[in-house]
N, C-alpha and C positions, 0 to 999 in steps of 0.2 A: 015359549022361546025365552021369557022371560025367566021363568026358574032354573032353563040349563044354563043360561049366562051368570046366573047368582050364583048355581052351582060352580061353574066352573071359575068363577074369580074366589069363590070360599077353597076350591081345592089349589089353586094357584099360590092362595093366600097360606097357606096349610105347607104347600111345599118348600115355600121361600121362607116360611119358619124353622122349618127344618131341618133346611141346610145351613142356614145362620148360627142354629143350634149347633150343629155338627163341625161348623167351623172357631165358634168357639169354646165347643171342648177340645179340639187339636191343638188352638194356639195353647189353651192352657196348660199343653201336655207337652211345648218346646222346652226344650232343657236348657237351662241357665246357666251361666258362669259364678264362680264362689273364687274370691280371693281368701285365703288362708295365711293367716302370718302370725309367726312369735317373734318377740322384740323386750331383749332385755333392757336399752338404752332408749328408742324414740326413734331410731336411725329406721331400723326395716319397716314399723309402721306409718311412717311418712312416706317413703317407695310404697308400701299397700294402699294406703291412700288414691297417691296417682296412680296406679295401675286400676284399682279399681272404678277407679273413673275413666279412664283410657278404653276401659274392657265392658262398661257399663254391666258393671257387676256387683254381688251383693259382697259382704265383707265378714270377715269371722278372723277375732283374737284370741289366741292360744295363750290363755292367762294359768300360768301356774301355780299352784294353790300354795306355795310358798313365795313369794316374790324374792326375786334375787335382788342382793343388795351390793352396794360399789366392791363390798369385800367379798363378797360370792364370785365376783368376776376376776377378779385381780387374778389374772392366765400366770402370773410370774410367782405366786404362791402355791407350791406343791399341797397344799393342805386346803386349798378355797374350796367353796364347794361345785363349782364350774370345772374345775380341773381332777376332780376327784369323778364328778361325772364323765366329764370326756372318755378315763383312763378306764372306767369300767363300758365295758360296750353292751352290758345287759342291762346300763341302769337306765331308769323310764321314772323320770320326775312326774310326781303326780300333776295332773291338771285340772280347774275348774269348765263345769259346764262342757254341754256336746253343742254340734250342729243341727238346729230342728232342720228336718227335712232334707235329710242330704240326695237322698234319692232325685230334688228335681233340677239338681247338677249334673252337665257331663265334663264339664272342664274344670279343674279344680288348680289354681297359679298356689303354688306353696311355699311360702318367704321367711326368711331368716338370715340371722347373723351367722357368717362362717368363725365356727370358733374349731380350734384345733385344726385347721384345713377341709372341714368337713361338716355336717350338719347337728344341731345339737339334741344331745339323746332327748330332749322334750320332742322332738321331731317325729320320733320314731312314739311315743306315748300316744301323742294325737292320729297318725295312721294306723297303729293297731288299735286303736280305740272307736275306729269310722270302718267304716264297710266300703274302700274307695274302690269296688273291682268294676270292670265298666266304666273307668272315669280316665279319663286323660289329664296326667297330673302334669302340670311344668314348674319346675322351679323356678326359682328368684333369690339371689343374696343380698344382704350389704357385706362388704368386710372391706379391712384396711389394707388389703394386700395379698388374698389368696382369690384365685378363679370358681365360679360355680361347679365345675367339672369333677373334682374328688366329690364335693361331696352326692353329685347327682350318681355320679356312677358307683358311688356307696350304698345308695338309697338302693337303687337297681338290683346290686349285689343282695340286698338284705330283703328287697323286696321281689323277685324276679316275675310273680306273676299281674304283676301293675305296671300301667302303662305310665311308666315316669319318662317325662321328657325333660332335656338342660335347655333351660330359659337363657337368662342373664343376669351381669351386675346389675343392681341398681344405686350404685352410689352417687349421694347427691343427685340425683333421678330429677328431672323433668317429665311435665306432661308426654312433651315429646317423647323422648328417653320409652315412656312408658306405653307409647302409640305403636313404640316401632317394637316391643317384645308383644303384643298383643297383633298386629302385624304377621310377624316374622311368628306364632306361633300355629298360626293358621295354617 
């Protein structure tokens, strides 16, 4: 009597390992959120910031291997090199570094500066550069005065088999601010 009792708490013991096992390889296998952002001023990476803390999420900057400088941006000089990008719609500013492991993302928030009414061709470099199919992308801006909407529904045009969705502003953004697009994206 004695040995089927030992038996039976060593097989008990055996199955409650098992399924502990089994539960956490699942959790390890939940898919995570990834905030994405380029930021040529400080503006949109402060909104990634909050958001990614709003969204308890991991964070990735979209650093361009050339850094843009106050004269790169200057939108009022037909010769910058911001406006020179804009006006070409095939140009794809190089970028430093990928995302390890993007595979254990399924929500990907993607932020930037609206420049030209629309998202800036480093934009388009970082998404053909990533493998996002399967991923539920939402956008995010700052800008001083245009809507997320051209440039989502640009993105959309150029991307049509990704699942991009329009977020929101995030100017001058709060916690808040960044609760209710994480929120409102669900």
């Amino acid at each position: 009597m004695k040995g089927l009792i030992l038996s039976l708490a060593a097989l008990l013991t055996i199955s409650m390992s098992a399924c502990s096992q089994n539960k956490k390889e699942n959790n390890t296998m939940e898919k995570k959120t990834l905030v994405v952002y380029f930021s040529a001023t400080g503006t949109t990476a402060q909104a990634a910031k909050l958001l990614a803390q709003a969204a308890n999420a991991d964070i990735y900057e979209i650093i361009p291997e050339k850094t843009y400088t106050n004269e790169d941006l200057d939108w009022t000089n037909k010769k910058s090199r911001s406006t020179l990008e804009m006006n070409d719609k095939s140009s794809r500013p190089a970028i430093k570094g990928v995302v390890k492991d993007l595979a254990q993302y399924d929500t990907i928030y993607l932020g930037f500066p609206i420049w030209w009414y629309t998202a800036p061709t480093i934009i388009n470099t970082f998404i053909e550069k990533n493998d996002l199919k399967d991923k539920t992308i939402i956008t995010f801006a700052t800008s001083g005065g245009s809507s997320v909407d051209k440039a989502t529904r640009d993105l959309k045009a150029s991307y049509p088999t990704l699942n991009i969705r329009k977020g929101r502003l995030l100017n001058d953004a709060t916690l808040r601010d960044a609760k209710r697009l994480v929120e409102e994206s669900k």
